[in-house]
C-alpha positions as CSV (number, residue, x, y, z in Angstrom):
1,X,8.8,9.1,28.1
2,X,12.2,8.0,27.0
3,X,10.6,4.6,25.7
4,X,8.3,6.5,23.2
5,X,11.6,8.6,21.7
6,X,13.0,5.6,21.5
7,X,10.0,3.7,19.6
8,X,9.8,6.7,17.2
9,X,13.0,6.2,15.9
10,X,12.3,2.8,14.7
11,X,9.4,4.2,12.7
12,X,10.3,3.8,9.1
13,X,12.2,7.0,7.4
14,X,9.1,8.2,5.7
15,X,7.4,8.8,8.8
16,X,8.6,12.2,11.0
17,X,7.2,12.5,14.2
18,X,7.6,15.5,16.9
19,X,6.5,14.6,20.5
20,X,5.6,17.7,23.0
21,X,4.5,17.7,26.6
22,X,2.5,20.8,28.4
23,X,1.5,20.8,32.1
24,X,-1.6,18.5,30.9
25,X,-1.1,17.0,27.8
26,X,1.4,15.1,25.3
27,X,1.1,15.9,21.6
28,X,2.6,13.5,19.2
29,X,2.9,14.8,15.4
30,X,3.4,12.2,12.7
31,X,4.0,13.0,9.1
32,X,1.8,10.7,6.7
33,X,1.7,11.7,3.5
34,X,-1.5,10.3,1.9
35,X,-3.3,9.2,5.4
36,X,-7.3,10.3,5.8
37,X,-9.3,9.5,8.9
38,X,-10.8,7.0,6.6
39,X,-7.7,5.5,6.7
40,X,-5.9,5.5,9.6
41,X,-6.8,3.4,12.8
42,X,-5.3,4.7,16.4
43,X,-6.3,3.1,19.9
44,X,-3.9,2.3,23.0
45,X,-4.1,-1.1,24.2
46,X,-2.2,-2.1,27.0
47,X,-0.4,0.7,27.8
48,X,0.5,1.2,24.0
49,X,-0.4,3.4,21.7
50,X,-1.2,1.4,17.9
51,X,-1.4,2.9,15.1
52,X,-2.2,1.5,11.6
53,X,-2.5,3.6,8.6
54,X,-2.9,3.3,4.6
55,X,-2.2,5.6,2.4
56,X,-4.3,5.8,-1.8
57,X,-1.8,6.1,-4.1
58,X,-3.6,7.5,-7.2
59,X,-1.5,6.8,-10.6
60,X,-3.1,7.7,-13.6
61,X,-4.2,5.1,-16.2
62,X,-1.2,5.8,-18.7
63,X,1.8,5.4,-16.2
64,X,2.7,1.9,-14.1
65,X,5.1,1.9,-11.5
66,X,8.7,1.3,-12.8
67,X,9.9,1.1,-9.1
68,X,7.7,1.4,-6.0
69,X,9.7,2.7,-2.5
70,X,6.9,4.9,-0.9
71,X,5.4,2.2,1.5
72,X,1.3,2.4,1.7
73,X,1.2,1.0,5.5
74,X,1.5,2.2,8.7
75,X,1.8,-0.3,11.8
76,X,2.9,0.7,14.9
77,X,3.0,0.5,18.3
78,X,4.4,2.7,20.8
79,X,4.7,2.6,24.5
80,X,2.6,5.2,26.1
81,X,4.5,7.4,28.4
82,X,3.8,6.3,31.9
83,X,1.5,9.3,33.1
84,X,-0.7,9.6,29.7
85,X,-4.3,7.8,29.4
86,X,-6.2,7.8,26.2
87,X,-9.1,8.3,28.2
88,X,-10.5,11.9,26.6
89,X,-7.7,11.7,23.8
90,X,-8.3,13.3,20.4
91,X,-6.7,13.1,17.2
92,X,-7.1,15.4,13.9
93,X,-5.6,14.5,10.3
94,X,-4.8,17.5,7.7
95,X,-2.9,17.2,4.6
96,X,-1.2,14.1,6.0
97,X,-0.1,15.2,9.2
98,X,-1.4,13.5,12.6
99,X,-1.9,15.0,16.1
100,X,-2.7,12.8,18.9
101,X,-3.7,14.9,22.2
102,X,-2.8,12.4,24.8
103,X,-4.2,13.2,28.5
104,X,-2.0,13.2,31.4
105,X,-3.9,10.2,33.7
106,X,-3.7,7.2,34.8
107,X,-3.3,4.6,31.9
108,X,-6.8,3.1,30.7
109,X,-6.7,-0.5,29.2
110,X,-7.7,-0.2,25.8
111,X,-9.3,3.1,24.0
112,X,-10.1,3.7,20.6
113,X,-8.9,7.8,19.7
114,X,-11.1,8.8,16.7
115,X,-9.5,10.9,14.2
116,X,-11.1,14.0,12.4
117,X,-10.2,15.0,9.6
118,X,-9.5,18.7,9.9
């Protein structure tokens, strides 16, 4: 699991990610303001977990952007720790946050994990 701590650090600074382990499970938490489940796109492929998000950003007709810094995509990929599967995954979206439940298993080739918004 020390690959995926790794890979989380090289996510950009707006995105802050928790990863926890039970007996059964891993659940990885990724801050992302402005992401639906219309939005976001998360499978693992290959033994990695890829995840591509986009964020709205709503400005009102009267303003323009002066400077823009808040980035509007999301694409990464993260090595899957070696005993998860996303066989039987699930993932929920509220208010911007993302939980992926990843399954302890053996790894599956390539799985789409749909997210719910919650």
């Amino acid at each position: 699991m020390s690959a995926l701590r790794e890979a989380l650090r090289d996510l950009p600074d707006a995105v802050f990610a928790d990863v926890l382990e039970s007996d059964d499970a891993y659940l990885l938490v990724l801050d992302l303001p402005g992401v639906t489940s219309d939005t976001i796109d998360v499978r693992v492929e290959n033994g990695r977990l890829v995840i591509e998000g986009q964020r709205s950003k709503d400005v009102p007709r009267e303003f323009r952007f002066v400077e823009e810094d808040r980035s509007v995509f999301l694409d990464a990929e993260l090595p899957m720790p070696p005993d998860a599967t996303g066989q039987g995954a699930e993932g929920t979206v509220r208010k911007g946050v993302l939980e992926l439940r990843l399954p302890k298993a053996t790894a599956a080739p390539s799985t789409t994990i749909p997210i719910d918004e919650d």
